[in-house]
MILUMGU-779677 format. One record per residue (C-alpha): residue in one letter; x, y, z. Coordinates in steps of 0.1 Angstrom, whole numbers, plus 2048, in hexadecimal, padded with zeros to 3 digits. Example, Ala and Ser with C-alpha at 12.3 -4.5 7.8 and 13.67 -1.06 7.14 Angstrom:
2
A87B7D384E/S8897F5847/
END
This chain:
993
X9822A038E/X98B27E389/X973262399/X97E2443AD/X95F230396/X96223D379/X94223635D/X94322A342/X92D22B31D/X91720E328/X8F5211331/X8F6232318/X8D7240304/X8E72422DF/X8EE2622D3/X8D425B2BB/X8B82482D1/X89323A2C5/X87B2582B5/X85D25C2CC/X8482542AC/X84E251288/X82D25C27C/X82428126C/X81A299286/X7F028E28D/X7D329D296/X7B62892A4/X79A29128B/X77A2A329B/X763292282/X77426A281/X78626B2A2/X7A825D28C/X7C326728A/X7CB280269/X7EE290262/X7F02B5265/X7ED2CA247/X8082D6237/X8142F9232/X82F30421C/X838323224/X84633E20D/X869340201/X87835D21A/X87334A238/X87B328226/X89D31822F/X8B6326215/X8B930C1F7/X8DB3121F4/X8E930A215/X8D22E9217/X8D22E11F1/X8E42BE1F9/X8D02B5215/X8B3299215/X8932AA208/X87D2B4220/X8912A923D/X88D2BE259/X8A62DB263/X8AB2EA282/X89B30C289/X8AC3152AB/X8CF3062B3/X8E931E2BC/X8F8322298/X8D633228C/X8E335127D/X8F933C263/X8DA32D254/X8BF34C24F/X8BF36B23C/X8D8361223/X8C636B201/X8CA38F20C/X8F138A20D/X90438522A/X90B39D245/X91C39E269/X8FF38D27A/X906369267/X91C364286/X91A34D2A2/X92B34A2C3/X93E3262C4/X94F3342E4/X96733E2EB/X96734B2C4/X94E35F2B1/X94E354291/X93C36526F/X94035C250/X94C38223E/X96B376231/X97B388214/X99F387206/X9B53A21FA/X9AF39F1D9/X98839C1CD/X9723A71AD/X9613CA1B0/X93D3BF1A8/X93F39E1BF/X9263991D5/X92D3971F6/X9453771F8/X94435620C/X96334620B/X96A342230/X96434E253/X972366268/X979360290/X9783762A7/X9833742CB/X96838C2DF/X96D3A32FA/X95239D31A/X9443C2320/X92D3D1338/X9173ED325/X90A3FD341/X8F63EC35F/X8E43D734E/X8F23C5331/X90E3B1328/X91D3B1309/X93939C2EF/X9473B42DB/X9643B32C4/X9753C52A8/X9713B828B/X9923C627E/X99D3AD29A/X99438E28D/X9A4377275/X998366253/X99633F24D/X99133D226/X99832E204/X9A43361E4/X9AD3211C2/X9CA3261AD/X9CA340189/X9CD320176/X9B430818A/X9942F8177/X97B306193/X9733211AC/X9653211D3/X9403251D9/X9343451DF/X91E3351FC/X92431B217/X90A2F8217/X9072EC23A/X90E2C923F/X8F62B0247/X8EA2A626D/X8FF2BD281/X9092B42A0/X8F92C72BD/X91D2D02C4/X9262DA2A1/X91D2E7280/X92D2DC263/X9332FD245/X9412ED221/X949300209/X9472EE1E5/X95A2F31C2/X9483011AA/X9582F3186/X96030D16D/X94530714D/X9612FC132/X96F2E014D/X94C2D2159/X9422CC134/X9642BD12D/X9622A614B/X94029C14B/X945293123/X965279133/X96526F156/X94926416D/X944282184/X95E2721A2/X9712901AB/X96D2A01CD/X9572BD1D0/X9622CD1F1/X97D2E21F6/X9782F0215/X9672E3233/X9622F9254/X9552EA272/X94630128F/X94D2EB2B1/X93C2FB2D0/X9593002EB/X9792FF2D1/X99A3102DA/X99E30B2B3/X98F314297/X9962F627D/X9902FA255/X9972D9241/X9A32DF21C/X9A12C91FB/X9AC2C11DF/X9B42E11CB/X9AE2FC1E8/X9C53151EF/X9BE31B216/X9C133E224/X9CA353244/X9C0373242/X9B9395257/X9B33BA252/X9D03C1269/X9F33BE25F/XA0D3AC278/XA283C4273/XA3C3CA28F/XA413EF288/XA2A3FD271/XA46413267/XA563F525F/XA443E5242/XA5E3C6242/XA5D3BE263/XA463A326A/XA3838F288/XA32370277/XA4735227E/XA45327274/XA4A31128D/XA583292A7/XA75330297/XA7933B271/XA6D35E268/XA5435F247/XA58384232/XA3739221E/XA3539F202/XA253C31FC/XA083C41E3/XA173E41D5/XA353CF1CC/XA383B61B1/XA4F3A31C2/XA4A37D1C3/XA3A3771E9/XA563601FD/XA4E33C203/XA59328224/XA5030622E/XA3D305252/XA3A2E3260/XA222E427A/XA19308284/XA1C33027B/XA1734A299/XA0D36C28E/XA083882A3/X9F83A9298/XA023C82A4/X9DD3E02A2/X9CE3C52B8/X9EB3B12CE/X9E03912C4/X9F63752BC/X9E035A2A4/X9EF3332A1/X9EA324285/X9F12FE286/X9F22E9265/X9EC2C3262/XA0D2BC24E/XA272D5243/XA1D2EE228/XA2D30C214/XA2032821F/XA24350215/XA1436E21D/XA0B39020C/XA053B1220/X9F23D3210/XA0B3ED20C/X9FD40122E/X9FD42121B/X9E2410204/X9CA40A21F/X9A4419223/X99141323F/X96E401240/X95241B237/X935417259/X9213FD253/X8FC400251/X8E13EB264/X8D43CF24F/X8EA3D8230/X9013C2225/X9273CE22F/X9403CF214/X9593B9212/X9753BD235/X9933CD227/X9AA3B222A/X9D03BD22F/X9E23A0236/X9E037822B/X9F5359231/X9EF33D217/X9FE31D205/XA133251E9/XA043101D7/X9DD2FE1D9/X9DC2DC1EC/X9E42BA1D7/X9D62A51F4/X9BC2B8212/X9CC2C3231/X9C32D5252/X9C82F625F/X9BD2FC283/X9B8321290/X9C23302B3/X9C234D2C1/X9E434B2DC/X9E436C2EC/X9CD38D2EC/X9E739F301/XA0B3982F0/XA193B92F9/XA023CA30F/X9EE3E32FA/X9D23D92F1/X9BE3EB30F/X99F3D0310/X9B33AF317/X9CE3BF325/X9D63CF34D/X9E73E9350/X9F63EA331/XA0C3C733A/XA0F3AC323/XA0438932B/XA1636A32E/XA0635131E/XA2233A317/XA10321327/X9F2320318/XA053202F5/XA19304301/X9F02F0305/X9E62FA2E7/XA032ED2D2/XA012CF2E6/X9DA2C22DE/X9DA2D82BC/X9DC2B52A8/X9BC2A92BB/X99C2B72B0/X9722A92B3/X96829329C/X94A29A284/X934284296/X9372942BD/X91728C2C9/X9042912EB/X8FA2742FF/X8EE26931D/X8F524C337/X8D924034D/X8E622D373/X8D820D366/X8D81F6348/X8B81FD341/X8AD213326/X89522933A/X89322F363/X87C243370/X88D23D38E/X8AC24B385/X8BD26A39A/X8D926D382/X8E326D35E/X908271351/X903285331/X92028331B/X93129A301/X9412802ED/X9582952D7/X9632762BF/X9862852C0/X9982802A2/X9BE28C298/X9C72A927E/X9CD28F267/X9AC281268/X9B226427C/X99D252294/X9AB24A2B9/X9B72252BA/X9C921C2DB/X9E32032E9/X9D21FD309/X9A71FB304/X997214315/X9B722A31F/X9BC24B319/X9CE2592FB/X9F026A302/X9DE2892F5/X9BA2942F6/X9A52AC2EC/X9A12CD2FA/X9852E12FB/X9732FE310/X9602F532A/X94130F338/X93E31235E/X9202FE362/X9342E034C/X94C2E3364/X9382E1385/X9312BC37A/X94D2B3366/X95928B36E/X97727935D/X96825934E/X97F238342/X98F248325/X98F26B324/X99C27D345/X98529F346/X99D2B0358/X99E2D335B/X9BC2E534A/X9B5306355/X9BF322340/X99A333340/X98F34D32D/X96F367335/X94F35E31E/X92C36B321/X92934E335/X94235434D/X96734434B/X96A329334/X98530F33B/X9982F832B/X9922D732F/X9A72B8323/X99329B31C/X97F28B2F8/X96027F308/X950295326/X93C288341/X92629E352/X90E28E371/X8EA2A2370/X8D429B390/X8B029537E/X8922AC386/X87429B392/X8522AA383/X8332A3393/X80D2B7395/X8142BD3B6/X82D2CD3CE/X8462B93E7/X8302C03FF/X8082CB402/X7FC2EC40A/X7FA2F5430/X7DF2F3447/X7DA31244E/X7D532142A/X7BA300421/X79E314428/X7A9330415/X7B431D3F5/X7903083F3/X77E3263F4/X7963343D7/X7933103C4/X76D3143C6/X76B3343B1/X786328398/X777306393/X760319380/X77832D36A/X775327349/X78A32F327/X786350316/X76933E2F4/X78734A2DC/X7983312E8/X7823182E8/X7823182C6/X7A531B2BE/X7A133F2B3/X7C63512C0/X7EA34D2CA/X7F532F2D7/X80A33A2F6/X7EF34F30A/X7D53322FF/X7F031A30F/X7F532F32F/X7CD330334/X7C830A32B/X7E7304345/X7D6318360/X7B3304360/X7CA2E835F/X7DF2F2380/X7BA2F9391/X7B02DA38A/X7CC2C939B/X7CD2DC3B6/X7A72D53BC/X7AF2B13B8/X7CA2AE3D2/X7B92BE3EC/X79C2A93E5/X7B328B3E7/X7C429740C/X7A0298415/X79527140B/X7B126D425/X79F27643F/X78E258446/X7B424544C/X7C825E45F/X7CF24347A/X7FB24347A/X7FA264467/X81227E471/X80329D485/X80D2B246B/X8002A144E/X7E029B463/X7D92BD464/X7DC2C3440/X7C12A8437/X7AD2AE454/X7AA2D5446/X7A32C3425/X7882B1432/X7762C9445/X7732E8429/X7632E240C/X76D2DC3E4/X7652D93C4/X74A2BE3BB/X74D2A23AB/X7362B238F/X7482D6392/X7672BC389/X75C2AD36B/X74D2CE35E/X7722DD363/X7822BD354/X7692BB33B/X76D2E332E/X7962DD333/X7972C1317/X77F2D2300/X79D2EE303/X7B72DB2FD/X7A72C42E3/X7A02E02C9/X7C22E92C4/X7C92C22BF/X7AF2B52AA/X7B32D128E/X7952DF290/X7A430329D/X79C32128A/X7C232628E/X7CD30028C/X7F12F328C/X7FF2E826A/X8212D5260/X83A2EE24C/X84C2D4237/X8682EF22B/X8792F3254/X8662D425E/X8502DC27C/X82C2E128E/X823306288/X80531C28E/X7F3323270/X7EB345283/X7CA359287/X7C037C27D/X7AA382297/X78C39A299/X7833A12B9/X75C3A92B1/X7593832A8/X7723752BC/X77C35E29D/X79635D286/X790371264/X7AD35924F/X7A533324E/X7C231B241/X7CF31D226/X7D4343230/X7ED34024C/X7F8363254/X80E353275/X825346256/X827366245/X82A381260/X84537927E/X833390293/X81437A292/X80E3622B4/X83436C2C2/X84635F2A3/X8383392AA/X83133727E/X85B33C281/X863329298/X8643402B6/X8593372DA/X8503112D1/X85A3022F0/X84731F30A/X82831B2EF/X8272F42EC/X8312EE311/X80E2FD320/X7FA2E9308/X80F2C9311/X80C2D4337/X7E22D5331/X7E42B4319/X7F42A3339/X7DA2AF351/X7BE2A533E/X7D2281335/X7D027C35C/X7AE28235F/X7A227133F/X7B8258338/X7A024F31C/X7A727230D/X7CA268312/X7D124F2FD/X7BC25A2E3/X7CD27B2DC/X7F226A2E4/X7FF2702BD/X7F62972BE/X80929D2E0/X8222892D8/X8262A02B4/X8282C22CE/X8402B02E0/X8542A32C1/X8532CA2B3/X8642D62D1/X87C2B92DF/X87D29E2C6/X89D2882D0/X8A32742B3/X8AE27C28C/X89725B287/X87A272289/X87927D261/X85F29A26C/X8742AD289/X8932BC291/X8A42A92AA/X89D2C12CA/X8962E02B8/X89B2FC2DA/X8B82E42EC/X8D92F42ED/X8EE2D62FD/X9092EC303/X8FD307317/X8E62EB32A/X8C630831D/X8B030D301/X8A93242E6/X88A3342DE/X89234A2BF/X88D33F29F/X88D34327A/X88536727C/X89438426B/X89E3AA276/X8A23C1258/X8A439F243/X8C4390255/X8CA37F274/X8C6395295/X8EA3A129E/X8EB3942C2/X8E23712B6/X8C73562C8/X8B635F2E4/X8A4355302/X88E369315/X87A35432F/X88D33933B/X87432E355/X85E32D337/X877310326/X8782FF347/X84F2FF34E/X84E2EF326/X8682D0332/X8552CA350/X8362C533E/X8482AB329/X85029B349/X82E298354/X82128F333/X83927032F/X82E268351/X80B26734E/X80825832F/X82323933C/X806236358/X7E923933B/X7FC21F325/X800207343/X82021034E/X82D1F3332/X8161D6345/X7FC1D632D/X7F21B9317/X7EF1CB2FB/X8101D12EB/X8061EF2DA/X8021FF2FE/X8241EF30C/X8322022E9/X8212212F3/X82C21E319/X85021A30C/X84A23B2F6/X83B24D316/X85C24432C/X870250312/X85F26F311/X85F272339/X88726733B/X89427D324/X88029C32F/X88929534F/X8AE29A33E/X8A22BC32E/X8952CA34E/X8B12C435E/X8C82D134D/X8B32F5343/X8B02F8365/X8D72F636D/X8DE30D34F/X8C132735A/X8CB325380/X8EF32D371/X8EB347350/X8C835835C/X8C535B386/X8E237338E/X8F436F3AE/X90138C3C1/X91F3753CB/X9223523CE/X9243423AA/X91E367398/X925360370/X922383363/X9373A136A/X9373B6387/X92B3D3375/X9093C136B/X8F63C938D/X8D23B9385/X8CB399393/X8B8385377/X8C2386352/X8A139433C/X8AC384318/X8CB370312/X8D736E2F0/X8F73602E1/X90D3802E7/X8F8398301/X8E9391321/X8CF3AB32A/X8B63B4342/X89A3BC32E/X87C3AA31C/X86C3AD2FD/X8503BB309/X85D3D8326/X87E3E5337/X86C3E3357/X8813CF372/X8653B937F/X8603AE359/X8823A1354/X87C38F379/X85B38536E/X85E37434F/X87B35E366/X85F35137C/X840347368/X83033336B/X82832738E/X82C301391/X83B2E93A7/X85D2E7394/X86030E399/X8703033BE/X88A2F03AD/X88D30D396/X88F3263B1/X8AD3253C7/X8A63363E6/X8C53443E9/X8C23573C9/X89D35F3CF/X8A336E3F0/X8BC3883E3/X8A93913C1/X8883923DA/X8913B73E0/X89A3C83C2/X87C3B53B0/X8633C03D1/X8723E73CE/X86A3E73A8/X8473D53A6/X83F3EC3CB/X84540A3B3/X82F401393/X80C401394/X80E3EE370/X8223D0387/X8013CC39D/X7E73CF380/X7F83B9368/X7FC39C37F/X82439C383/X81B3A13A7/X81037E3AB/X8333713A3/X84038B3B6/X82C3763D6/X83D3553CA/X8603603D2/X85536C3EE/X84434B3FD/X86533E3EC/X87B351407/X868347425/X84B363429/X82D34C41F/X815360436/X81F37F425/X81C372403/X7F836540C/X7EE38841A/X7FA3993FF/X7EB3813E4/X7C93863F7/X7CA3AE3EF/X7CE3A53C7/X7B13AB3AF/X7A339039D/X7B13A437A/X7D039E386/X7CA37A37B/X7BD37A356/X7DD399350/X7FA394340/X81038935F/X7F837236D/X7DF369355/X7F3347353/X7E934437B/X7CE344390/X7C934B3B5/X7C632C3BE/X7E23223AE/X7F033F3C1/X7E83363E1/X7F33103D8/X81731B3CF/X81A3313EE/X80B31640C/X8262FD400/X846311402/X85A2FC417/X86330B437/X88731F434/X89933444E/X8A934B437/X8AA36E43F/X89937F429/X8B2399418/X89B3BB413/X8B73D040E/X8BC3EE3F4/X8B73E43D3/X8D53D93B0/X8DA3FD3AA/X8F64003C7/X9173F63B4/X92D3F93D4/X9143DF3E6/X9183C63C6/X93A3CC3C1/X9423C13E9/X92B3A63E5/X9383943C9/X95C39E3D4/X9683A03F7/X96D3793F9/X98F3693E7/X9933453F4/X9B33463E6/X9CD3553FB/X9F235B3F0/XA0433F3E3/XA1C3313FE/XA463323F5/XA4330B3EB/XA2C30E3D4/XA3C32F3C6/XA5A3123C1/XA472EF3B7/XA3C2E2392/XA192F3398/XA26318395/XA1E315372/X9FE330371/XA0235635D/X9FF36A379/X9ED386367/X9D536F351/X9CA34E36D/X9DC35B38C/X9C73403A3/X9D73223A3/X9C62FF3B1/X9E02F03CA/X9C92D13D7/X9AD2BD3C8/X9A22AF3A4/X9AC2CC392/X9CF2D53A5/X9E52E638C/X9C92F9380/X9CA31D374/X9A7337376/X9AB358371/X98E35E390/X99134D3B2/X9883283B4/X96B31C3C2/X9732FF3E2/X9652E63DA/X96A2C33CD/X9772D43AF/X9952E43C2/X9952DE3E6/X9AF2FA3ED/X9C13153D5/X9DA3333DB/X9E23543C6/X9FF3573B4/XA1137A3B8/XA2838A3A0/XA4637F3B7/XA3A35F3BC/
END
C-alpha cells in the first residue's frame, strides 16, 4: 500500500472551500426579468427540525435532511423508539438506554446509547439483512450522584456542524430549581453545562463517551456476565487483565465492592459470548451491580411505532463516585465468539481466537478522531480548479487526537506517530487506499462482515484515497455508426417535434416526471445537433479516417432537423425549463427556512383543467409526504433537481444569453442538492452525499407511523444519483464556456467563470465517486468482487438502506423494476456506469423476466432492457428489437424519460466488445451462483516456513487468509485475497499450520 511518491496536503481544496454563491436561493422574475428571492415557507411543526435537539444552534441555519445519521434527528416528539438508530459500522448504535433503577412514570429516557454489534443475514433470496439482539448490546450512559445539584437531560442536543464523518450527541445538566436560583443570585453563570458528550465516528472499532464534571459514567446491559448462572458470584469481569471485580446483587443491601482499574475492564457475557473492553482515559474506581436473576422479567413484544419501554437492564459497571475532572471511556466489542456458543458468530460450536485482534485494540485504544475530521480533496496541480485533471486524492483527515484530549505534536515534522489511529475501512476504501507522508494507511487486517462486505482495519490518521475523474459531455466517446444514420434522422425528425405535456408548461405537477420529460427534449436536441454537426463536415473530409468518413458522409446525405424546426425545439425547451425557474409555476419552488432548503410548494392537481387547485401559500407538498415523491420532505432531491439542471444545461448551450441570465436560479437547484461549503448560510453542505460509503442518500425527513423507518436511509435508483452529478458536470461546463472560460474583461464574468469551474470540478468529484460506490453496493457480481452473501442470488440491489439490501422498488417486486430503476436514464455517462462485465451476466435474468411480462414491454422498461444489450455487444439486436416498440412505450413510466431517438443514439455508439454474451438460466439456480462465486481460492495452503516465521500471526477460524507478499503482507481477511497490488500473493492457514 505504501507509494514510492508519496502526496502530500498541498494543492488541497479545504475541507471547507468557497460557497458557489452567497445570495438567497433566486428566481428570475417573469414580469422584471431580476432577480427576486424565493418565497418563504415555514412549514408546520411535525415536520420541523425538533427544537430541542437544535435549540443551541444558530437560528435559521441550515440542517441536514439526509446524512447517514437521519434517524437520530426526526420523530422525536413522539418519544423515542428502536428506529433512532444508525449504523456507524461496524456498530449499530440507538439511543434506548435505561439503567437499572428508573421512576415508574418516566418517559422513555435518554441518558445514553446502546451499541450493538449486528449479525449479516440473508432472509431469503433476495434481501440482506443486519440483525441483532437487542438483549445483546451494551449501554453507554450517565448518572449524577443522590446528593448532586443537577440531573441529565432527558434528550440529547446535537452539536453544531457535524463532520460528514461524525455526529456529535451532548447531553446537558439540567440544574435542580433551588440551586439555579441560588447560583444565578451569586455567580456569573461560568460552570460547565455538559456532562456527557457522545460522538458517532463512521468506521470506529470504538465507541467513545466523554464525561464532565459531575457525571457518573455508566456500562450497562440486559445480560449478566456470570460465568454460571447457577453461580450468582462468579463473575467474568476483570481490570486490567488481571484483578477480578465482585457485584453486588440488587436484592442485597450489601455495599457494592470498589476496585481501582487503570486502563481497561473486559467483560464477557455468558447469554451472548461476547467479551466488551472498556478502556478508560486515567484510572477510575469502578463497581458493578447485577439483578438478582431470580428477579428478572422479560421484555413484553414491542409494538410497531409505539414507543418500547424502557430495556430491562441487569447488569452496570460505574464510577464509585461522579467525576471531579472529565474523563474518557472508549467502548469495544473484543470477541462475539469467546466460547463457541453463540451459533451466529460462531462455527461449529469452536471458540475464536482473537488474541490478536485484542492485542490491536489495546494498542491504538488511546488514539481516537478528532472533532473536526473533515473530508477533503487534493487536485494534481497547485491550482485551485483543473478541468484537466484525471485524478483527485480525497482525504479522510481524521484529526487524530489522544484519550486525553491531546493534539498530535511530533519530534520529527511530517513523521508518523508511534501510534495511530485505527479505524474500519469499506472494500471500495480499500481498493484505493495510499499511505501519504504522515499517516501510513496500512491495512491491519482483522476484518469483519458488514452490509458492505468485510470491513478492515486500517492503521493510519489521515486516509488517502486516488479517484479517477469521470468525464461528462452531451455526447458519447464516439458517434453513432453509419449504418444506423439513416434510421436515427428519420426517428429525430418525428421527435423534433415532440413537445411537453401543457401541464407542464405551466408548472402545474411533480417535479421528477416534469424533469425526466424536460431532459428528454433536451437529449433530442443534442442528438439532432451532433449529427447536424458530423454533417457540416462533409465539406473537409480530406485526411479523415475511413471510418469517421462514413459516419459524416451518412450525415450528410440524409436529412435533419431544420434550422427553424431547431429553434422551435430550443425555443419550447427553455419556455419548459424557465417556468419552474422564474416562479411563475402553479406549483413553484419555495425556501423552507426551518430545514433550510428549495422545496416544492406542491400541486393538487385536477385533471379536467390540467391546473393546480392550491396556489402558494397552500402548499400541500409541505403537508402531505406522499405528495410529488416526498420532494416537500426532502425525499428524492438530487433525481428531481438533477433533470431540471440536465435541461438548464442544454438550453445554456444553445442560448448562452438564457444562460447567464438564469445562472443564480440553477445555481440555487444545484446548491439545494450539493452545496460544498458551510459559507453558504441557506444550504446544507451536500445535503444526499454520504462521503463514506462514496453514494448518496435520497430519503429524507419523512416519517412511518410517526418515527423514523426501522431500516434507516435509503436509496433506490442509484443511476438516478449518478444521471443528477453528471448534469452538474455539464452545467459547470457550459456555463465556464458562457462566462468566458475566466478571459473575459468583465470581472464579474471571470467571478462567475471561477464559480462555474467550481461547480464542474467538484461534480466531477461526486460523479466519480457515486459511480465507484454504485458499481460496488448496487451491480451484483456473480463472482469477481461479489459484496453480498452467497445466499442473495439477484444481480442488482432494488433499494439499499442503512441495514437491508433488497431487490425490490417502491413501486413493484417485479425483477426488471429493481434492474430498471439501476439503468435510467440513458446518457452518455451510463457506459461508464455500465460495466460490461456485470451487464453481460445480469443481461439474462433481466431479458427472462421483462420476456415474461407484458407490463415490461408496455411500460417502457423494455427500452432499457435494449441498452444492456447494445452494452454487451448485440447493437443489431438491440436496434431490431427497439424498431418493434410502440411509440407508448416512450411517454410510460419506464421510458417516458427517453425517446427513440435517444434510443437508437445510445445503442449505434456502443463500443465494439467481443464478450460472449452470457444467455444462460436465470439468479434462481443457487448451485450455479454458489460455484460461481466459489470455486476459485487464490490462496493455497500456507507453506511449512510460513507456518514457522513472524507472519503466522492470523486466527485461523476468524481471518484464515494471510497476505505473504505485497503492501499489505501480514495481513489477515477472513475471505481470500484479491492479487493484486494490494497483496501480490497469499496462502491459507490450516489448523496445523
Amino acid at each position: 500500500m505504501a507509494n514510492a511518491n508519496l502526496p502530500m496536503m498541498g494543492g488541497a481544496f479545504p475541507s471547507d472551500p468557497d460557497a458557489y454563491s452567497l445570495q438567497p436561493p433566486t428566481t428570475v422574475s417573469s414580469v422584471t426579468k431580476r432577480s427576486t428571492p424565493l418565497k418563504f415557507f415555514s412549514r408546520e411543526a411535525s415536520s420541523s427540525p425538533p427544537a430541542t435537539l437544535f435549540k443551541d444552534h444558530e437560528k435559521n441555519k441550515p440542517l441536514p435532511t439526509n446524512r447517514w445519521y437521519q434517524n437520530l434527528l426526526v420523530g422525536i416528539d413522539g418519544g423515542l423508539t428502536d428506529a433512532h438508530k444508525t449504523y456507524t459500522i461496524p456498530y449499530i448504535v440507538d439511543v434506548m438506554f435505561s439503567n437499572i433503577v428508573i421512576p415508574s412514570d418516566a418517559k422513555t429516557p435518554a441518558r445514553g446509547i446502546r451499541v450493538h454489534s449486528p449479525n449479516v443475514a440473508p432472509s431469503g433470496d433476495k434481501i440482506v439483512q443486519l440483525t441483532y439482539d437487542a438483549g445483546a448490546g451494551v449501554g453507554l450512559g450517565v448518572n449524577t450522584g443522590d446528593s448532586s445539584y443537577f440531573t441529565p437531560a432527558d434528550i440529547y442536543n446535537v452539536k453544531e456542524d457535524p463532520s460528514p464523518l461524525s455526529l456529535i450527541l451532548e447531553w446537558k445538566k439540567v440544574y435542580k430549581s433551588w440551586f439555579k436560583q441560588e447560583y444565578d443570585r451569586f455567580f456569573a453563570p461560568t460552570f460547565n453545562p455538559l456532562l456527557m458528550q457522545i460522538p458517532l465516528i463512521r468506521g470506529s472499532p470504538y465507541q467513545t463517551v466523554h464525561y464532565f464534571e459531575g457525571a457518573v459514567p455508566i456500562f450497562s446491559s440486559t445480560s449478566i456476565p456470570f460465568t454460571d448462572p447457577s453461580k450468582p458470584t462468579d463473575f467474568k469481569i476483570t481490570l486490567d487483565d488481571d484483578v477480578p471485580l465482585s457485584c453486588a446483587i440488587t436484592s442485597n443491601s450489601t455495599t457494592p465492592p470498589t476496585r481501582r482499574a487503570n486502563n481497561h475492564v473486559t467483560v464477557h457475557f455468558a447469554a451472548s459470548d461476547a467479551t466488551w473492553i472498556v478502556f478508560l482515559s486515567r484510572p477510575l474506581d469502578m463497581s458493578c451491580m447485577v439483578v438478582d436473576p431470580k428477579d428478572y422479567v422479560p421484555p413484553p413484544p414491542s409494538t410497531p411505532g409505539v414507543p418500547p419501554p424502557p430495556p430491562s437492564i441487569n447488569f452496570e459497571l460505574y464510577t464509585t463516585s461522579p467525576l471531579e475532572t472529565p474523563a474518557t471511556l472508549r467502548v469495544a466489542l473484543a470477541n462475539n465468539c469467546t466460547t463457541g456458543i453463540n451459533v451466529q458468530f460462531c462455527e461449529k460450536a469452536q471458540p475464536r481466537d482473537k488474541k490478536e485482534f485484542v492485542r490491536v485494540l489495546k494498542e491504538h485504544s488511546a488514539v481516537m478522531p478528532g472533532s473536526d475530521a473533515a473530508v477533503q480533496y487534493t487536485f494534481p496541480t497547485t491550482e485551485k480548479y483543473d478541468s484537466d485533471a484525471e485524478q483527485v486524492l480525497v482525504h479522510f483527515n481524521w484529526s487524530p487526537v489522544t484519550m486525553a484530549g491531546d493534539n498530535f505534536t511530533y519530534s520529527t515534522p511530517l513523521s508518523i506517530p508511534k501510534t495511530e489511529l485505527l479505524t474500519y475501512a469499506l472494500p471500495h476504501h480499500v481498493d484505493r487506499m495510499e499511505a501519504m507522508v504522515g499517516s501510513s494507511n496500512g491495512i491491519a487486517g482483522h476484518c469483519t462482515p458488514t452490509l458492505h462486505g468485510p470491513a478492515c482495519l486500517i492503521v493510519g490518521g489521515n486516509w488517502v484515497m486516488r479517484e479517477r475523474l469521470a468525464r461528462a459531455d452531451f455526447n458519447a466517446p464516439r458517434p453513432p455508426r453509419a449504418e444506423h444514420v439513416e434510421l436515427l434522422a428519420s426517428s429525430l425528425l418525428k421527435d423534433i417535434n415532440f413537445r411537453i405535456p401543457e401541464n407542464y408548461m405551466k408548472g402545474a405537477g411533480d417535479t421528477y416526471f416534469s424533469g425526466k420529460i424536460l431532459a428528454k427534449l433536451s437529449r433530442i436536441l443534442l442528438i439532432a445537433q451532433e449529427l447536424r454537426d458530423l454533417a457540416n463536415e462533409a465539406t473537409h473530409t480530406h485526411g479523415m479516417d475511413d471510418d469517421h468518413k462514413k459516419i459524416v458522409e451518412a450525415c450528410a446525405d440524409v436529412k435533419l432537423p431544420s434550422d427553424q424546426e431547431m429553434h422551435e425545439a430550443i425555443a419550447h425547451l427553455r419556455d419548459g425549463v424557465t417556468v419552474w425557474l422564474n416562479g411563475s409555476a402553479e406549483a413553484p419552488f419555495v425556501y423552507d427556512e426551518k430545514w433550510g432548503g428549495m422545496v416544492n410548494c406542491g400541486c393538487s392537481y385536477n385533471d379536467k383543467t390540467m391546473s393546480c387547485d392550491n396556489k402558494y401559500p397552500n402548499c400541500p407538498g409541505l403537508t402531505d409526504a406522499g405528495q410529488n415523491f416526498g420532494h416537500g420532505f426532502y425525499n428524492d432531491h438530487h433525481f428531481h433537481h438533477g433533470y431540471h439542471i440536465y435541461a438548464a444545461a442544454t438550453v445554456a448551450k444553445f442560448d448562452p444569453d438564457w444562460g447567464r441570465q438564469y445562472f443564480e436560479p440553477v445555481l440555487s437547484l444545484i446548491r439545494d442538492i450539493a452545496n460544498p461549503s458551510s459559507k453558504d448560510k441557506h444550504f446544507p453542505v451536500f445535503r444526499h452525499k454520504d462521503w463514506f460509503l462514496g453514494s448518496s442518500w435520497a430519503s429524507g425527513i419523512g416519517l412511518i407511523n410517526g418515527g423514523p423507518y426501522p431500516n434507516g436511509r435509503n436509496q433506490e435508483s442509484s443511476s438516478e444519483s449518478i444521471a443528477a452529478y453528471e448534469a452538474m458536470v455539464l452545467y459547470g461546463n457550459i456555463m465556464y464556456e458562457v462566462w468566458g472560460g475566466g478571459k473575459s474583461v468583465t470581472q464579474s464574468d471571470n467571478t462567475n467563470a471561477q464559480t462555474a469551474a467550481s461547480v464542474r470540478d467538484m461534480s466531477r468529484l461526486l460523479l466519480s465517486t457515486e459511480l465507484r460506490s454504485a458499481q460496488k453496493y448496487w451491480h451484483v457480481r456473480k463472482k469477481e468482487d461479489r459484496i453480498y452473501p452467497k445466499e442473495y442470488t439477484p444481480l442488482v440491489v432494488g433499494m439499499l438502506w442503512s441495514l437491508m439490501a433488497q431487490f425490490q422498488t417502491w413501486f413493484g417486486a417485479d425483477a426488471f423494476l429493481a434492474y430498471g430503476i439501476q439503468l435510467m436514464p440513458l446518457t452518455p455517462i451510463s457506459e461508464e456506469r455500465d460495466e460490461v462485465r456485470w451487464a453481460n451476466e445480469m443481461y439474462p435474468v433481466f431479458k427472462e423476466s421483462c420476456d415474461s411480462s407484458q407490463t415490461c414491454q408496455d411500460q417502457g422498461w423494455a427500452v432499457l432492457l435494449r441498452g444492456i444489450q447494445a452494452t454487451i455487444g448485440d447493437v443489431d439486436g438491440a436496434i431490431n428489437e427497439v424498431l418493434e416498440l410502440h411509440d407508448d412505450v416512450y411517454v410510460s413510466a419506464g421510458g417516458n424519460g427517453q425517446s427513440r431517438t435517444n434510443t437508437i443514439w445510445y445503442i449505434s455508439t456502443r463500443p465494439y466488445v467481443t464478450i460472449e454474451i452470457d444467455d444462460s438460466s436465470s439468479e434462481a439456480d443457487d448451485d450455479d451462483i454458489d460455484d460461481e462465486v466459489f470455486e476459485e481460492n487464490p490462496c493455497s495452503e500456507c507453506p511449512h516456513e510460513v507456518c514457522l516465521s513472524d507472519l503466522n500471526k492470523c486466527s485461523v477460524l476468524d481471518a484464515p487468509f494471510l497476505c505473504i507478499k505485497g503492501s499489505s503482507i501480514g495481513g489477515c481477511s477472513p475471505v481470500p485475497w484479491e492479487i493484486g497490488s494490494f497483496c501480490e500473493k497469499c496462502c491459507e492457514l490450516r489448523a496445523d499450520c
